[in-house]
N, C-alpha and C positions, 0 to 999 in steps of 0.2 A: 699608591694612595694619592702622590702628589697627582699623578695624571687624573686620576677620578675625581679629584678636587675640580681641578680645571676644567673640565667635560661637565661637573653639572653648575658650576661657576658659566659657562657661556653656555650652556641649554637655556636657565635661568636667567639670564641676560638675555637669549634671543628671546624669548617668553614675554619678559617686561616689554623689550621694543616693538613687538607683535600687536600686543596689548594698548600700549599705547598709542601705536597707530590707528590702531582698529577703532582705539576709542575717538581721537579724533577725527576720525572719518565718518564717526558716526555723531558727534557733537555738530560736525558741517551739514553733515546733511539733516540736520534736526533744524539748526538756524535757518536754510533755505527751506523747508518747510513750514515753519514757523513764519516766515518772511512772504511766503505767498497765499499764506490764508486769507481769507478776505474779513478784517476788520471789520468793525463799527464804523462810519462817520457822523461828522455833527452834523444834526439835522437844521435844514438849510430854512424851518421855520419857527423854531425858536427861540422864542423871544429873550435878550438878555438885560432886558430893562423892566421890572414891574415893581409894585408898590403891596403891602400886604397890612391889616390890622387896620383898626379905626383912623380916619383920617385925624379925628380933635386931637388923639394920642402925642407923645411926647416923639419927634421925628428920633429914627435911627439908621443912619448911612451903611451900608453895608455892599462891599465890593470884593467881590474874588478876584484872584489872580490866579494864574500858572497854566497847566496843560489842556487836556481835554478834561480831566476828572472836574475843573472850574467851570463848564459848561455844558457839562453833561453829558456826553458823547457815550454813546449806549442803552439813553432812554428818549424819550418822546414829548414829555410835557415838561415844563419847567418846575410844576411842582416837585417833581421826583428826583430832581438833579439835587446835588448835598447843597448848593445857595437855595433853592425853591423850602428844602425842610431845614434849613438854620430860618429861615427867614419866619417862615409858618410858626415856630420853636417859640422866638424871639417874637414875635407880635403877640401869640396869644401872651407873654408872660405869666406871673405869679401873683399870686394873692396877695406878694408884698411891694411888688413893681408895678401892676396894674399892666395892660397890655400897651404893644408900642407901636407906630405908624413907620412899620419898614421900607425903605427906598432902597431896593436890590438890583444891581448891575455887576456886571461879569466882563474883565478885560482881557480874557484866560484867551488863548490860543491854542487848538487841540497841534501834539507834536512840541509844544517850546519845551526848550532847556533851562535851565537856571540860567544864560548865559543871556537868554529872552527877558529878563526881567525887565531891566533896565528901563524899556521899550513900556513893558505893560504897568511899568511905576510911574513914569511921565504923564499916561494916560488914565490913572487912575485922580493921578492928582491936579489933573484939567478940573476946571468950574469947580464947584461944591468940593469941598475936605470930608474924604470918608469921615467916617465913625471911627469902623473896625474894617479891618481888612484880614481877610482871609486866604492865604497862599499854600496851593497845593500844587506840585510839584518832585521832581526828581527821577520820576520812571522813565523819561525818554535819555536823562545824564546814564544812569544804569544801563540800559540796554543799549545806549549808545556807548558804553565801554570809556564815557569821561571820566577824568581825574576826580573821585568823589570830596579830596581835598579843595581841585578847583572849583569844581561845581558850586560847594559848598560857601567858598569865598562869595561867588557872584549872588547865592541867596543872599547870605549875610549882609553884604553892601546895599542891598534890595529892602531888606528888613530896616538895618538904617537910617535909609532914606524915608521909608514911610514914618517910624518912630520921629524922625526929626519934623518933620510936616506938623506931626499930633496926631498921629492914627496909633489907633491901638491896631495889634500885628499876632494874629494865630495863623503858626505853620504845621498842616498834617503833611509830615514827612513822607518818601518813599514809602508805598506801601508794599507789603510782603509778596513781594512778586513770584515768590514760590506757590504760592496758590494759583498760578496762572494754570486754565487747560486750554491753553492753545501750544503748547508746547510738550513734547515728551519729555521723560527724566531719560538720560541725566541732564540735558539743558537745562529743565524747570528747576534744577536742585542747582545748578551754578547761579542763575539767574535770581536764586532766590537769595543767595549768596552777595552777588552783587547789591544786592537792593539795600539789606542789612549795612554794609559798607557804606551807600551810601547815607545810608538815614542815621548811622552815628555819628557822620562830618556835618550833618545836616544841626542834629540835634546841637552840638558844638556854639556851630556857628551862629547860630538864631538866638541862642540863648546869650550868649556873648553879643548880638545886636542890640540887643534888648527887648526880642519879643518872644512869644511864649507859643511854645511847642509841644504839638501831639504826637506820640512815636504811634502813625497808622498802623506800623507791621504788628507790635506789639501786643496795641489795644486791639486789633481788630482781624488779624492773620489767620487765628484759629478758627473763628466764621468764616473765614473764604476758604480756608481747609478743608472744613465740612460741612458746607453748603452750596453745592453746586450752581444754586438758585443766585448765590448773592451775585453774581455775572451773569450779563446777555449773552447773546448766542455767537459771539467770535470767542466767548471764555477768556478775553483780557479787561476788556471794560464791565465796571460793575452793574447790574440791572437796577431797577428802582430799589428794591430790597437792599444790593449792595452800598447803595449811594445814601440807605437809611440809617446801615449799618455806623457810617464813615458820620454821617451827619449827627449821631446822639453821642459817638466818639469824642467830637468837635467840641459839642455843645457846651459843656460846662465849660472850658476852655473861651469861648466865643461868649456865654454869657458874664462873665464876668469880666472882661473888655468891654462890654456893653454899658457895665454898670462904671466902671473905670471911666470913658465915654462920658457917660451922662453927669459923674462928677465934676467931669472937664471943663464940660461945660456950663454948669452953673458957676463954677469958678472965674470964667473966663468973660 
C-alpha cells in the first residue's frame, strides 16, 4: 500500500510539474504575442490645446495628465478622446451652472508610468493654474510588472503636488485590463489581475493625497467585457465609444471639482 502511495504521490507530482511548465510556456509565448501586435499610436495631428463653450462664460482650466488614455491614442479627433467629452460635458453645463468657457490642454504622454508624473506636474503647472486636473494612468505600471505599492506612492506625491498648487485632482485608476483582446487567456486573466492590484494601491494613495478617485475597472470593466466596440482595432486602447464610456464614468467626479473650482475662486 505504502509503495502505491508513493507511485501515485510522484505520478501526481510529475503531473503538476508537467503542468506547470506547460503553462508557463504557454504564458511566454502569449506575452511575445501580445508584445508584437501592432498597437495604436497617438496620432501625430492632434491637437492637445483647444478651448470649448461660450467665450463670455465663466473660464474653466482643465488639464489631463498620465498615459496615452490622456491623449487619446486610439481615436482620431479630439473630440472623442475622455478630455475632448469632459470638456464638451462641462461647457454645455446645467440649468443651474449655466454653461462654461473650457480651456483644455493635455500633458499626458502615451507609455508614462506613474513614475512619469513628476515631469507631467511641473508642466501642467507652467503659466496659468489649472482648474481641475484629471490624471489617468497605471496600465503601463501593471503591465510593466511595477511594484503597485510603488507606483502608487509616485501617484500620490503627483496628486499632492497639484492639491498644494490649488487644483482640484480626479484620478480614473487602472482600468480593467482584463477586458483587453489583444491578448489570450490565461494572460488576459493575470493581466486583469494585475491591474486590480494596482488600482487598490491606486485608490489608497489618491485618496490619502487628498484627491478624489474613480475606480475605472469597477465602474466601467463590465462595458469593456461586453462590448467589443468600446476598443479600436489593436483591442487595448479604447475607440471613441470607449473613451465615452470612461468620460461620463469621470463626469460626476470632475464636475464637482469644477464647482469646488469655481468656489475657489470667488473666494480668492
Amino acid at each position: 500500500m505504502t509503495g502505491l502511495t508513493g507511485r501515485v504521490g510522484r505520478t501526481a507530482a510529475t503531473t503538476l510539474f508537467a503542468s506547470a511548465v506547460g503553462g508557463a510556456a504557454l504564458l511566454v509565448g502569449e506575452v511575445i504575442a501580445a508584445r508584437s501586435r501592432r498597437y495604436a499610436k497617438p496620432t501625430m495631428g492632434l491637437a492637445l490645446r483647444t478651448s470649448m463653450g461660450p467665450s463670455g462664460a465663466p473660464t474653466l482650466r482643465l488639464v489631463l495628465l498620465g498615459d496615452s488614455a490622456a491623449i487619446g491614442v486610439g481615436v482620431e479627433w479630439l473630440s472623442e478622446t475622455v478630455g475632448g467629452q469632459l470638456a464638451r460635458l462641462l461647457a454645455e453645463g446645467t440649468p443651474e451652472t449655466g454653461p462654461r468657457h473650457v480651456l483644455l490642454s493635455s500633458v499626458g504622454v502615451a507609455g508614462s508610468r506613474s513614475s512619469d508624473l513628476a515631469t507631467q506636474v511641473a508642466r501642467a503647472l507652467l503659466g496659468d493654474r489649472p482648474d481641475v486636473a484629471v490624471v489617468l494612468i497605471g496600465a503601463n505600471d501593471a503591465t510593466g510588472l511595477r511594484s503597485p505599492e510603488d507606483s502608487a506612492d509616485h501617484l500620490g506625491i503627483a496628486v499632492r503636488r497639484l492639491c498644494d498648487a490649488g487644483v482640484q485632482v480626479v484620478v480614473g485608476t487602472c482600468p480593467d485590463l482584463g477586458a483587453s483582446r489583444s491578448m489570450a487567456q490565461p494572460l488576459r486573466q493575470v493581466t486583469g489581475w494585475l491591474g486590480r492590484r494596482m488600482s487598490k494601491a491606486q485608490i489608497i494613495a489618491v485618496e490619502g493625497a487628498g484627491g478624489t478617485v474613480v475606480d475605472l475597472a469597477e465602474e466601467t470593466g463590465a462595458v469593456f467585457r461586453a462590448d467589443a466596440g468600446t476598443l479600436c482595432y489593436d483591442g487595448f486602447h479604447p475607440s471613441a465609444d470607449g473613451y465615452r464610456v470612461w468620460a461620463h464614468a469621470l463626469y460626476p467626479a470632475v464636475f464637482d471639482a469644477a464647482q469646488a473650482a469655481g468656489r475657489r475662486s470667488i473666494q480668492e
